[in-house]
N, C-alpha and C positions, 0 to 999 in steps of 0.2 A: 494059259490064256488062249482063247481061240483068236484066228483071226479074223479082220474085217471081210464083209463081202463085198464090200467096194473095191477099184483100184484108188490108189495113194497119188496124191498129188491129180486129184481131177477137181472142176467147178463141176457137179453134179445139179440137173434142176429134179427136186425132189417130186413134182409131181410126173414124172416120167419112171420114175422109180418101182412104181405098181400101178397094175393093171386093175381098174376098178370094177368088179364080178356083180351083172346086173342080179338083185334080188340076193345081194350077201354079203360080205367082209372079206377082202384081199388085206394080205400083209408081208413086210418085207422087211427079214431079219437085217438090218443097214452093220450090227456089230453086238458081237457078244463077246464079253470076258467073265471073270471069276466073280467081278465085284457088280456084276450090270450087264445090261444089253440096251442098245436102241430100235426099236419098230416103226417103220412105216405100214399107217393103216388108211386105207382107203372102203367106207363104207356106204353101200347105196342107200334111198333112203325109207327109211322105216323098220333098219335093222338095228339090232339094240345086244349087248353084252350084258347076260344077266348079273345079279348082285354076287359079288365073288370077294375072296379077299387074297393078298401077295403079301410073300413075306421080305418084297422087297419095298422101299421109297420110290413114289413112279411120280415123272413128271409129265402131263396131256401137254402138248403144244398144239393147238388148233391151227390149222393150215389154211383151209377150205372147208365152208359151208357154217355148221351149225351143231353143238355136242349137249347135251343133255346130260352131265354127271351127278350122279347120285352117292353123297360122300358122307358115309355114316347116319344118312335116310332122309339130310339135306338135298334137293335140288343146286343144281350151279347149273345158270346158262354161260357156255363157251362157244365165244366167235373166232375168228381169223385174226392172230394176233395175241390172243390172251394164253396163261398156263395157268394151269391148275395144277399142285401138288395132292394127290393120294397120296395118307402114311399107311405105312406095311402095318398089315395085320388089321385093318379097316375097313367094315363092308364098303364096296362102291361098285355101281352100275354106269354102263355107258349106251346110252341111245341118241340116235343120228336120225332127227326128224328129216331133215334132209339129204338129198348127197352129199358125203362129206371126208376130208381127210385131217389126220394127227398124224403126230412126230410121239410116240411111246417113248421116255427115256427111265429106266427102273435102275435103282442104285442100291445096294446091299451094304451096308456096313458091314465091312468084313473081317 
């Protein structure tokens, strides 16, 4: 199991966590292990992750702005506040009409 890249025992505020790359997609590995990782993504707006598939279980947690997931070639609009689960092995696309950040949490049954 790798370790966290955080320090242990802090209140961290997550939008200080990455730096938001005008015209792209910043992201920040927060913890990876054997079974999972967490990402922080911060993406400007009108950047989009094409249709791809993980052969992990991901969960979007919307943070800030506006997500656009495409989940097996359904549409979901995601706000601030809402998750979406992607299942592994499931086409899905992510586009950020606006500026925008998620919390990535991907889980492998292992």
């Amino acid at each position: 199991m790798s370790p966290s890249t955080l320090p242990a025992g802090q209140a961290l505020t997550l939008h200080d966590l990455v730096t938001p790359t005008a015209h792209g997609i910043a992201s920040r590995l927060l913890m990876k292990a054997t079974g999972g990782n967490v990402t922080l993504f911060s993406f400007d707006a009108g950047q989009a992750l094409t249709e791809h598939t993980s052969a992990f279980d991901a969960l979007v947690l919307v943070l800030e702005g506006r997500f656009v997931l495409t989940v097996a070639g359904s549409p979901v609009e995601a706000t601030p506040g809402t998750i979406v689960r992607l299942p592994a092995n499931v086409p899905h696309a992510v586009d950020a009409p606006e500026a925008s950040r998620m919390l990535l949490v991907m889980v492998r049954d292992t």
